[in-house]
DSSP file (Angstrom, degrees, kcal/mol; ACC not computed):
  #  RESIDUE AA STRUCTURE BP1 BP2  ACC     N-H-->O    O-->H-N    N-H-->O    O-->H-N    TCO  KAPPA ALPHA  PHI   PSI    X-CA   Y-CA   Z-CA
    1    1 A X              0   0    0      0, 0.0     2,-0.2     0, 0.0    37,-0.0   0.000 360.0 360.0 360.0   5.2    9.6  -13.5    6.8
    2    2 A X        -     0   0    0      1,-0.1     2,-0.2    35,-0.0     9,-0.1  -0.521 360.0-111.3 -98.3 176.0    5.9  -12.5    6.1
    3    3 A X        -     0   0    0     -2,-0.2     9,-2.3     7,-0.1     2,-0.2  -0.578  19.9-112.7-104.9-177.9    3.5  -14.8    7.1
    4    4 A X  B     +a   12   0A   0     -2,-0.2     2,-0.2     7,-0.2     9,-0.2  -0.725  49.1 138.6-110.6 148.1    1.2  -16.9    5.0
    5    5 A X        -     0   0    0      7,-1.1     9,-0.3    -2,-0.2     6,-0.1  -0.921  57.5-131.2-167.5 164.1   -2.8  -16.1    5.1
    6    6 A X  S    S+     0   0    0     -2,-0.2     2,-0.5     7,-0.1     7,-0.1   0.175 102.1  81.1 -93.9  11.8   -5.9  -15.9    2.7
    7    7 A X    >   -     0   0    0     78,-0.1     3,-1.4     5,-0.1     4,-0.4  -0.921  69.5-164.0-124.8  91.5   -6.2  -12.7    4.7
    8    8 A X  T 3  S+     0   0    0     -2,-0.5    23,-2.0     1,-0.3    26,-0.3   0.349  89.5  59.7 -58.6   1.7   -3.8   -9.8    3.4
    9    9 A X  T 3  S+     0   0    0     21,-0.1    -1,-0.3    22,-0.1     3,-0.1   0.437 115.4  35.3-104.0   5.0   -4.2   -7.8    6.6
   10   10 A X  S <  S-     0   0    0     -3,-1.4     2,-0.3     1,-0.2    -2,-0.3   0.560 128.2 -17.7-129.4 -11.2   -2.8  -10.7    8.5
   11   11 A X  S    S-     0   0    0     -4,-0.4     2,-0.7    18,-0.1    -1,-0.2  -0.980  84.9 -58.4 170.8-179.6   -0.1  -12.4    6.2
   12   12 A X  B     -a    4   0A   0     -9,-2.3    -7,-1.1    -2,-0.3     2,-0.6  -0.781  49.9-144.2 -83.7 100.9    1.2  -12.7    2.5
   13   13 A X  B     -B   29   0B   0     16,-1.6    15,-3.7    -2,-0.7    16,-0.7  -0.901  54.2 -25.9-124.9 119.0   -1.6  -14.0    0.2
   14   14 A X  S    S-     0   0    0     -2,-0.6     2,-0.5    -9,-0.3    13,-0.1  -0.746  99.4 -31.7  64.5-128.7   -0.4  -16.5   -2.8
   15   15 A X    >   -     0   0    0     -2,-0.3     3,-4.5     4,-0.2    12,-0.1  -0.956  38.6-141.2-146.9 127.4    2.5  -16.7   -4.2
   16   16 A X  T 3  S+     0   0    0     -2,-0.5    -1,-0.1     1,-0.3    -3,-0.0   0.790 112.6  47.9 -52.5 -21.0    5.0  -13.9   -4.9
   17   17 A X  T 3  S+     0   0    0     -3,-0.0    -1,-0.3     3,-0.0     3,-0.1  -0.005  93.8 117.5-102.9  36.6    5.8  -15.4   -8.3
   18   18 A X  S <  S-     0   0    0     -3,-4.5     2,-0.1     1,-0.2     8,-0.0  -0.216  79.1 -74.9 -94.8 179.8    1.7  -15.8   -9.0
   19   19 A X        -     0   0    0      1,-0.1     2,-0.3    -2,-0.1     3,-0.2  -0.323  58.7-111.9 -65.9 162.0    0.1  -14.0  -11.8
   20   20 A X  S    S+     0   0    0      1,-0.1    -1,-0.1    -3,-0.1     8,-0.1  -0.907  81.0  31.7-113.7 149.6   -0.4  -10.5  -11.3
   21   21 A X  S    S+     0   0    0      1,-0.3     2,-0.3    -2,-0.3    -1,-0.1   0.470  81.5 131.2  75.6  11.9   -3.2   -8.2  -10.8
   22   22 A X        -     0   0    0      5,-0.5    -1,-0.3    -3,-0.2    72,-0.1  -0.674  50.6-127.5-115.3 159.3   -5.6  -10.5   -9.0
   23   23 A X    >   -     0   0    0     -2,-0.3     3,-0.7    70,-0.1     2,-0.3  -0.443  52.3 -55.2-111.1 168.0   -7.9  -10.4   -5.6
   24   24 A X  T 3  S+     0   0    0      1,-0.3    60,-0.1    -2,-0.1     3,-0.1  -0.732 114.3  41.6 -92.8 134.3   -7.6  -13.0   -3.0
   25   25 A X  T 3  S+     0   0    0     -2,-0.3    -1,-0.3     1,-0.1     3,-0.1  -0.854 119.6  61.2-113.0  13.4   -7.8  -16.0   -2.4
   26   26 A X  S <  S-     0   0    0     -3,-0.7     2,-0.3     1,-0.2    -1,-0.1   0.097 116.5 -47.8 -70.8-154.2   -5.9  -15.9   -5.6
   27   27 A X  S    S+     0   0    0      1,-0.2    -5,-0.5   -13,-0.1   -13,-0.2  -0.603  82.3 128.0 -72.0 124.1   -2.3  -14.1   -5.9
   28   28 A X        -     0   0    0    -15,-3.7     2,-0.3    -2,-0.3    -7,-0.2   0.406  47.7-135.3-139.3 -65.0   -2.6  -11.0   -4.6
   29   29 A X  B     -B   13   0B   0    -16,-0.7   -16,-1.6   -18,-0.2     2,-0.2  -0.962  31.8 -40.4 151.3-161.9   -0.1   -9.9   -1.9
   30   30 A X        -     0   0    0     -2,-0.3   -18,-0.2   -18,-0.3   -22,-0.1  -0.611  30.8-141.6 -92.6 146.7    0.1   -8.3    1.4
   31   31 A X     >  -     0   0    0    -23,-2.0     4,-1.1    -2,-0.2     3,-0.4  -0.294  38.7 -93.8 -81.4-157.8   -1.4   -5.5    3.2
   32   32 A X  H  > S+     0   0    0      1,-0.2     4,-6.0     2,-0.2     5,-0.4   0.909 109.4  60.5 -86.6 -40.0    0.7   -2.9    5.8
   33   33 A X  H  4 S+     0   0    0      1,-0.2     4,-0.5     2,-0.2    -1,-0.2   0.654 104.4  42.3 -79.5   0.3    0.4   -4.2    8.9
   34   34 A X  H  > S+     0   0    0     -3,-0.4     4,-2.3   -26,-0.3    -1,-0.2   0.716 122.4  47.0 -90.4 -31.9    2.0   -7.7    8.6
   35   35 A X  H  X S+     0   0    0     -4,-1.1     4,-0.5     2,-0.2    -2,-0.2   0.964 108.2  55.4 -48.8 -60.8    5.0   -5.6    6.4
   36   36 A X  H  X S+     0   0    0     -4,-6.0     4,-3.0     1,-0.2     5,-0.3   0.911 114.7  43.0 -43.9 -53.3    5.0   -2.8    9.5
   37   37 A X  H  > S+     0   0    0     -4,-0.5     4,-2.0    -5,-0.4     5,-0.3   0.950 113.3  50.3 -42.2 -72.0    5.8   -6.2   12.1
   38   38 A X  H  < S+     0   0    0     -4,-2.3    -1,-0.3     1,-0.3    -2,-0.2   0.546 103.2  49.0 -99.1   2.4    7.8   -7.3   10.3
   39   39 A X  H ><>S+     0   0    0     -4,-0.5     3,-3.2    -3,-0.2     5,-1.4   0.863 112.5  62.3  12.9 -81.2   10.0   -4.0    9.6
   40   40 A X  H ><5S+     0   0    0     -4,-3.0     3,-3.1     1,-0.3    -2,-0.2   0.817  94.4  56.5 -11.2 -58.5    9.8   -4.0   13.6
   41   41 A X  T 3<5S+     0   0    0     -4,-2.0    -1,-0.3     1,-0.3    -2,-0.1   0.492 105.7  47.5 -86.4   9.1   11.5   -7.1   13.6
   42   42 A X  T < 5S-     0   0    0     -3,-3.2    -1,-0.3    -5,-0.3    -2,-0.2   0.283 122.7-104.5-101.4  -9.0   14.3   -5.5   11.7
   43   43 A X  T < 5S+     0   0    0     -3,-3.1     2,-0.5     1,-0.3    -3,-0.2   0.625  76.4 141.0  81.6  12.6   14.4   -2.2   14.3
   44   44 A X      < -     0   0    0     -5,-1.4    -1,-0.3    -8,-0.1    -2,-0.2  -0.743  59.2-126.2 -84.6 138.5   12.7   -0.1   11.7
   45   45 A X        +     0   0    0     -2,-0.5     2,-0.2    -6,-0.1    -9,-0.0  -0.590  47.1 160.5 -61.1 130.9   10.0    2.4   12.9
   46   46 A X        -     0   0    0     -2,-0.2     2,-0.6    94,-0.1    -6,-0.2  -0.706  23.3-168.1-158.1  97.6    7.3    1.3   10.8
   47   47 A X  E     -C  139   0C   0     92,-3.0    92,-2.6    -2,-0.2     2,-0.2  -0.930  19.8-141.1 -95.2 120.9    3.3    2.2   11.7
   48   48 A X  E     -C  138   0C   0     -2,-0.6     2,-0.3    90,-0.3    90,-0.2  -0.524  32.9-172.4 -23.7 110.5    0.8    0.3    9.6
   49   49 A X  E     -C  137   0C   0     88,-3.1    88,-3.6    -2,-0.2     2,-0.5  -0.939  16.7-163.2-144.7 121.5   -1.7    3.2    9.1
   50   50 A X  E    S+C  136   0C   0     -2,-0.3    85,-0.2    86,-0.2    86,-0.2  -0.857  83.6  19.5 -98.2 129.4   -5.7    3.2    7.3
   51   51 A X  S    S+     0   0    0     83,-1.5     2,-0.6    84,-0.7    84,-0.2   0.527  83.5 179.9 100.1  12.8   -7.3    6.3    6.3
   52   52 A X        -     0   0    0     83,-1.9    -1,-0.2    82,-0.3     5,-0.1  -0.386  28.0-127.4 -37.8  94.8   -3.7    8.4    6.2
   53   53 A X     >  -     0   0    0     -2,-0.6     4,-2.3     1,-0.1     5,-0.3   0.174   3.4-126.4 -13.1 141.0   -4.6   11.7    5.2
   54   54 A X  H >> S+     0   0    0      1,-0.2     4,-3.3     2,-0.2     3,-1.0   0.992 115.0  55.8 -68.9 -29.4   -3.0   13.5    2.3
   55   55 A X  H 34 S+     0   0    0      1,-0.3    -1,-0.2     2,-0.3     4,-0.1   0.828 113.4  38.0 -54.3 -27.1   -2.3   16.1    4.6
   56   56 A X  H 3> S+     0   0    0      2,-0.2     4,-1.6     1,-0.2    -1,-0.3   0.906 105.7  60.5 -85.8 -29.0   -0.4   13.8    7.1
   57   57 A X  H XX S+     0   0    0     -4,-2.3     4,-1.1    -3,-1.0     3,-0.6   0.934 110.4  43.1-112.0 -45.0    1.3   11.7    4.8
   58   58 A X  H 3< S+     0   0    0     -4,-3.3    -1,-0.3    -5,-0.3    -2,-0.2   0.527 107.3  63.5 -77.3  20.4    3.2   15.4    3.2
   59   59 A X  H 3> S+     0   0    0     -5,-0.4     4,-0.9    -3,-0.3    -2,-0.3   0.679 107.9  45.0 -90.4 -51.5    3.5   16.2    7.1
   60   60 A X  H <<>S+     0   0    0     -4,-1.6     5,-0.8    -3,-0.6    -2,-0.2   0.658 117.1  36.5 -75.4 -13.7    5.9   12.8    6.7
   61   61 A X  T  <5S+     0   0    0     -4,-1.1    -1,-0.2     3,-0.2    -3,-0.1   0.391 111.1  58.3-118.8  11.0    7.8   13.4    4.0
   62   62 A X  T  45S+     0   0    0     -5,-0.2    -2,-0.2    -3,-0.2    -3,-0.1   0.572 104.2  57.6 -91.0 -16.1    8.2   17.2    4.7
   63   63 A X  T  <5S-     0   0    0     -4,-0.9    -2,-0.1     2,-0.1    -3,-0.1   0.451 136.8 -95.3 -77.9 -10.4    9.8   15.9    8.3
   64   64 A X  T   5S+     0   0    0      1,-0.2     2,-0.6    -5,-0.1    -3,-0.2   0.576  87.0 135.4 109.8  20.1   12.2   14.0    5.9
   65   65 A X      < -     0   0    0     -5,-0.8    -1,-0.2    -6,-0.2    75,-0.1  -0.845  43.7-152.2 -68.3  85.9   10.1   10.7    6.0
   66   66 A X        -     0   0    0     -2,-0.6     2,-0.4    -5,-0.1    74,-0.3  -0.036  21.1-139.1 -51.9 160.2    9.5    8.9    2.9
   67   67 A X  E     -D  102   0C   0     35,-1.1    35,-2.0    72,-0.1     2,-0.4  -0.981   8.1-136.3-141.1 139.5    6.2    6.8    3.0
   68   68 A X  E     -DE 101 138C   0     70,-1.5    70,-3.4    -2,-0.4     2,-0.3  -0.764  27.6-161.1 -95.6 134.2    5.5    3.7    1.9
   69   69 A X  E     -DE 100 137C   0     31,-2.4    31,-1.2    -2,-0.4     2,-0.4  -0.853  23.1-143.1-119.4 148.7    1.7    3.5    0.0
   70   70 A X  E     +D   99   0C   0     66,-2.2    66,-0.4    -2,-0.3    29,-0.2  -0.861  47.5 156.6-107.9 141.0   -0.2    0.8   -0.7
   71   71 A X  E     -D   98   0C   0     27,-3.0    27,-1.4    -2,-0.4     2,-0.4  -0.590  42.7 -88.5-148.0-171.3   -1.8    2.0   -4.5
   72   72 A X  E  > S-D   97   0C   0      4,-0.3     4,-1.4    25,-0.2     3,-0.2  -0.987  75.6 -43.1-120.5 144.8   -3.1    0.6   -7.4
   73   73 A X  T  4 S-     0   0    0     23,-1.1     2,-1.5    -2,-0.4    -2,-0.1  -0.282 121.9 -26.8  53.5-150.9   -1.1   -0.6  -10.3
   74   74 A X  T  4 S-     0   0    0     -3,-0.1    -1,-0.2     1,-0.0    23,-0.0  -0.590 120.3 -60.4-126.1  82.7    1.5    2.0  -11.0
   75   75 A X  T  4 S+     0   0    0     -2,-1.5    54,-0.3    -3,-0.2    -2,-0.2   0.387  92.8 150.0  80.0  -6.5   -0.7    4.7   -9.5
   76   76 A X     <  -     0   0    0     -4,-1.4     2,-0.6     1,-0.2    -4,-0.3   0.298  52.2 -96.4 -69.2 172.6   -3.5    4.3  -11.8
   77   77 A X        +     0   0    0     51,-0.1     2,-0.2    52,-0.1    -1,-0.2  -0.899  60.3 145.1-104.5 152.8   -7.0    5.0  -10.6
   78   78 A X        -     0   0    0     -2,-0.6     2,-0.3    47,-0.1    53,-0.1  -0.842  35.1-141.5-153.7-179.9   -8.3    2.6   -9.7
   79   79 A X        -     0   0    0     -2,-0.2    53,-0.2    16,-0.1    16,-0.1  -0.854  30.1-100.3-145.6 145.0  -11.3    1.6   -6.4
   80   80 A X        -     0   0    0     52,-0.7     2,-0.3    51,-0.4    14,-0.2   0.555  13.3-141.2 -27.1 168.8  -11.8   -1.6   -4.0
   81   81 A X  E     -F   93   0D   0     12,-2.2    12,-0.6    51,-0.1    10,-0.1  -0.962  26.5-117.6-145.0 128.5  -13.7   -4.4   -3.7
   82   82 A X  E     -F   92   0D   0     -2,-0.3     2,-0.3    10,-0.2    10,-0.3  -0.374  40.8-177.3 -70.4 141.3  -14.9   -5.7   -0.6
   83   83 A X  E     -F   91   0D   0      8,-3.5     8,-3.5    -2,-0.1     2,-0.3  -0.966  13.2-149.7-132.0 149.9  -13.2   -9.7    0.1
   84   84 A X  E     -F   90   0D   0     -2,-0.3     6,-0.2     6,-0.3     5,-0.0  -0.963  12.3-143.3 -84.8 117.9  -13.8  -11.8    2.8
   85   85 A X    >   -     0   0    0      4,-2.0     3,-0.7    -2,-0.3   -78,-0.1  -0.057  26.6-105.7 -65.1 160.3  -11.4  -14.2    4.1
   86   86 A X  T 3  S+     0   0    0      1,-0.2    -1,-0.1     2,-0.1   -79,-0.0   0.720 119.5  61.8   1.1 -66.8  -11.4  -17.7    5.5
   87   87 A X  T 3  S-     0   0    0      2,-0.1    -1,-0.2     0, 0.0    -2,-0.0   0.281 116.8-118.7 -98.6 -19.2  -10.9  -16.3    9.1
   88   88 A X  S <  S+     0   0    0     -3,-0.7     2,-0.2     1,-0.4    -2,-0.1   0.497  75.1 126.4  94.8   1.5  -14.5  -14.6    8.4
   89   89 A X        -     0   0    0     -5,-0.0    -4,-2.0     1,-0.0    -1,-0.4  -0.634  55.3-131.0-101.1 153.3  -13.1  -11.0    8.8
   90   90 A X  E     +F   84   0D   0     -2,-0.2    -6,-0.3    -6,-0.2     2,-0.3  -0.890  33.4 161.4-104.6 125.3  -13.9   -8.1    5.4
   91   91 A X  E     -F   83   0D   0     -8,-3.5    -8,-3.5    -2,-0.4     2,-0.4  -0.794  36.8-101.7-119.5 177.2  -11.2   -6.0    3.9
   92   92 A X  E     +F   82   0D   0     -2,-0.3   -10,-0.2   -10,-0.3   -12,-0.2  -0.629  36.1 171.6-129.4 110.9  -10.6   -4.3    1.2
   93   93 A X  E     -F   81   0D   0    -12,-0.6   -12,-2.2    -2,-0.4     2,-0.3   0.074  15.5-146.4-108.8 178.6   -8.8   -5.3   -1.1
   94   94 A X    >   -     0   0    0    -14,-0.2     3,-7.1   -72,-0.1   -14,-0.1  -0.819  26.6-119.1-159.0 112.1   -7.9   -4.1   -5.0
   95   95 A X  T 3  S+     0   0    0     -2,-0.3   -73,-0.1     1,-0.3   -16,-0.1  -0.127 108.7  26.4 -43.1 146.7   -7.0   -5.8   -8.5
   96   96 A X  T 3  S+     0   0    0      1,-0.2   -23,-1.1   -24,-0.1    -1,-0.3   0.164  83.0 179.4  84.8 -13.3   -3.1   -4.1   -8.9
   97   97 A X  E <   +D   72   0C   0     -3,-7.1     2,-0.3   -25,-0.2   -25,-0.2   0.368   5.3 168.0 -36.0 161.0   -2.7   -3.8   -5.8
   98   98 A X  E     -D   71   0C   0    -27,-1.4   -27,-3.0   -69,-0.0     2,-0.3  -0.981  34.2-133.1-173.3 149.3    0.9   -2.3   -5.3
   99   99 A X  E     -D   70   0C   0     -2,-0.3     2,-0.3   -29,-0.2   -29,-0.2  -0.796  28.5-176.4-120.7 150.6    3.1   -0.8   -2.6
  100  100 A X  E     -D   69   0C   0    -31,-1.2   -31,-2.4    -2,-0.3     2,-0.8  -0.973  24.6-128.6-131.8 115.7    5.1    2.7   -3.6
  101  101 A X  E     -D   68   0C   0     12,-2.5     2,-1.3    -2,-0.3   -33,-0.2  -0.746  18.9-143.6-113.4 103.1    7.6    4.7   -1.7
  102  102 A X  E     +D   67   0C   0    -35,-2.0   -35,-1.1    -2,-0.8    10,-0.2  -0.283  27.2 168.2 -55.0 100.7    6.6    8.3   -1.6
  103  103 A X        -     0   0    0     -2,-1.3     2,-0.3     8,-0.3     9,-0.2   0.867  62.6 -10.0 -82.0 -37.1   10.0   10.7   -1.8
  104  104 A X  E     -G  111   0E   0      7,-1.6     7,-2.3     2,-0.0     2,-0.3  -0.938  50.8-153.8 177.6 152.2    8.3   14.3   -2.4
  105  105 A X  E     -G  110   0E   0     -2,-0.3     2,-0.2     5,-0.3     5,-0.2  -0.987   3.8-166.4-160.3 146.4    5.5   16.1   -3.2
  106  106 A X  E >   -G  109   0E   0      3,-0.8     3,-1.5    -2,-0.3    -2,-0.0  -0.791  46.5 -88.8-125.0 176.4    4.4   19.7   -4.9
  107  107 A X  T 3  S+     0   0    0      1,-0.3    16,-0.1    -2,-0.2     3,-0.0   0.816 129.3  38.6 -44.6 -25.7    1.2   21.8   -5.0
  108  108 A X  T 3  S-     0   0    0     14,-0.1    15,-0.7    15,-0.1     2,-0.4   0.113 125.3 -25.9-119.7  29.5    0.1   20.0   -7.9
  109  109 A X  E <   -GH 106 122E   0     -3,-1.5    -3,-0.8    13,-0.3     2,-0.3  -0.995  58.6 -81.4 140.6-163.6    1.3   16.3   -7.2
  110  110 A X  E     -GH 105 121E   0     11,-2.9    11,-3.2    -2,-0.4     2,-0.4  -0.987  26.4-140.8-145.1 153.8    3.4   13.6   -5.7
  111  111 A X  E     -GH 104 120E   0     -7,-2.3    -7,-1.6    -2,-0.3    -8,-0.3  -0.942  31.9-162.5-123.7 141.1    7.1   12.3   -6.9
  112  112 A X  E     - H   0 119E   0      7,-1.4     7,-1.5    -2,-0.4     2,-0.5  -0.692  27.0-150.2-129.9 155.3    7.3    8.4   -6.5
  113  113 A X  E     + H   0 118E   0      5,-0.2   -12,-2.5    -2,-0.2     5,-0.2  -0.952  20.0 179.7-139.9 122.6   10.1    5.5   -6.3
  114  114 A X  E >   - H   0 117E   0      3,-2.2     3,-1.9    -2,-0.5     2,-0.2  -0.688  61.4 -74.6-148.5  76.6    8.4    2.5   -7.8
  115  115 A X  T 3  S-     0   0    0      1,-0.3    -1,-0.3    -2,-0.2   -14,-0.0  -0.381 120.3  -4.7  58.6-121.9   11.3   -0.3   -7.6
  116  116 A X  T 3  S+     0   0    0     -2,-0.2    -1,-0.3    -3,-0.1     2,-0.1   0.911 127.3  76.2 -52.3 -36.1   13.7    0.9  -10.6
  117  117 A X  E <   -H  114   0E   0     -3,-1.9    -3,-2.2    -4,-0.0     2,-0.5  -0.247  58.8-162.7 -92.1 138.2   11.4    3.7  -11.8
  118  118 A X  E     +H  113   0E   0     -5,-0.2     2,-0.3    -2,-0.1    -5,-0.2  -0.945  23.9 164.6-125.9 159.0   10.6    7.2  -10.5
  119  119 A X  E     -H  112   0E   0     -7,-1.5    -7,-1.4    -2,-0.5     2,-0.5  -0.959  30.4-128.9-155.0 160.2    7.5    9.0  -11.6
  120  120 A X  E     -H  111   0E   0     -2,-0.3     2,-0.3    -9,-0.2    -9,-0.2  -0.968  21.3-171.8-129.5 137.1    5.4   11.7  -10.9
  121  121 A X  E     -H  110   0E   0    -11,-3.2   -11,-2.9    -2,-0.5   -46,-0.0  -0.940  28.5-109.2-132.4 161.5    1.3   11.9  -10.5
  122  122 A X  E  >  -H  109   0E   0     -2,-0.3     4,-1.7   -13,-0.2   -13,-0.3  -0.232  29.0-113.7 -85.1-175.9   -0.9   14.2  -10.2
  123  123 A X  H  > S+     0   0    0    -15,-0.7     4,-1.0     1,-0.2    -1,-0.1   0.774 117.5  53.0 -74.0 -19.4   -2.7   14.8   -6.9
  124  124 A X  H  > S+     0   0    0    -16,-0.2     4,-3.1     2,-0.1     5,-0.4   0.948 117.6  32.7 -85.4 -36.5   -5.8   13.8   -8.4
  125  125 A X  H >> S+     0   0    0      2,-0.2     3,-5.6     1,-0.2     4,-0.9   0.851 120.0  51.3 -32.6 -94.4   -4.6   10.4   -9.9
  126  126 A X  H 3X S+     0   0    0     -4,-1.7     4,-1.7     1,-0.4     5,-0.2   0.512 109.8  49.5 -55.2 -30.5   -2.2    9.8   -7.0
  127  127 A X  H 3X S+     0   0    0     -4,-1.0     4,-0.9    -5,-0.2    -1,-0.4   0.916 114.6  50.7 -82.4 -34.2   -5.5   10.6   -4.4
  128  128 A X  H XX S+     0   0    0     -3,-5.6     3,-1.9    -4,-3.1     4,-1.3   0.995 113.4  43.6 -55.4 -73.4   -7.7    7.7   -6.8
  129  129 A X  H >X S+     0   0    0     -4,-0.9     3,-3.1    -5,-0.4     4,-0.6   0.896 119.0  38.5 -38.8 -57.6   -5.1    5.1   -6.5
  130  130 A X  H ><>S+     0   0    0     -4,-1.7     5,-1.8     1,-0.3     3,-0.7   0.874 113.0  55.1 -71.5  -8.1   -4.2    5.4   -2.8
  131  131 A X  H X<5S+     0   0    0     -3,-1.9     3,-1.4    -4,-0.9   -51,-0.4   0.682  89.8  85.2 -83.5  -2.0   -7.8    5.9   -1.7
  132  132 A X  H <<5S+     0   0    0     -3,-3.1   -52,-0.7    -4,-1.3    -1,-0.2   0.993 106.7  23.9 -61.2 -40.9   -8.5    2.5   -3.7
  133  133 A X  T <<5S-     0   0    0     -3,-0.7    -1,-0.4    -4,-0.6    -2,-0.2   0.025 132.2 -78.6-124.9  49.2   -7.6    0.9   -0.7
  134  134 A X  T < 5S-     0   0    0     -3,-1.4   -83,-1.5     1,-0.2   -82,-0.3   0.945  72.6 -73.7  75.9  42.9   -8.2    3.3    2.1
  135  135 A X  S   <S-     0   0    0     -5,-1.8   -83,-1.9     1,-0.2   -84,-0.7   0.869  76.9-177.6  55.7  67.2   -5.4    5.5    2.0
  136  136 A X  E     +C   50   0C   0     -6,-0.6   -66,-2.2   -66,-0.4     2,-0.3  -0.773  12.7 148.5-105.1 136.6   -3.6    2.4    3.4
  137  137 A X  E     -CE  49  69C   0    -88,-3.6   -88,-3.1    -2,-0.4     2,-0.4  -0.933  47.0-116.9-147.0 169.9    0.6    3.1    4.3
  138  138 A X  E     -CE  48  68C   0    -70,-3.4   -70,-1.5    -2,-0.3   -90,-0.3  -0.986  40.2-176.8 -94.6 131.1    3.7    2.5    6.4
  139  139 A X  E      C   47   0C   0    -92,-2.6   -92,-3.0    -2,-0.4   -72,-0.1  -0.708 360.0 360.0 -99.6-171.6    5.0    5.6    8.3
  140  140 A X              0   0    0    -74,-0.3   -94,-0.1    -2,-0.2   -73,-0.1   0.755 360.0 360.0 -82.1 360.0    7.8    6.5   10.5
């Protein structure tokens, strides 16, 4: 249901069964706001949000809100790279990119759901990864 673009802030960019770890215009993947629409179009509350604070985003899962985080890899640290698109607009985008659903969090870290797998990272990792691409998430 997402749509197709060489512009991950606007649509779905390659092919879900492409190689992995690669920037666009290769296989790369999506960014939040074409997921958060299309959530919407399911009746889920879903805000597309850059620059989330950590502080907001355990303000959403201490209100009993999981969040989904756009990361690198599985959490690694990792940092952006600026891409330009087609359409002429700059994002920034990040080899591994990877989405995450954020269950939980302590003083010292954050506890993760990553498809089968649950994990924990610390806060300084877990602040590398998401900041890679501009602390980019879905919230409720």
């Amino acid at each position: 249901g997402l749509p197709v673009s060489d512009n991950p802030d606007q649509g779905f960019v390659g092919s879900v069964d492409g190689a992995q770890g690669q920037i666009p215009p290769n296989d790369y993947g999506v960014h939040a706001s074409p997921v958060a629409n299309l959530l919407r179009n399911y009746g889920v509350s879903a805000n597309a949000v850059k620059g989330l604070s950590l502080t907001d985003l355990r303000r959403q899962i201490a209100s009993g809100h999981s969040v989904i985080a756009w990361v690198v890899g599985n959490v690694w640290t990792g940092s952006g790279v600026s891409y330009t698109s087609s359409d002429g607009s700059t994002t920034t985008v990040a080899y591994n990119e990877h989405t995450v659903i954020v269950v939980g969090y302590d003083s010292s870290g954050y506890y993760i759901i990553d498809g089968g797998y649950s994990y924990y990272r610390s806060s300084a990792v877990f602040s590398s990864s998401f900041g890679a691409l501009g602390n980019m998430a879905i919230t409720h």
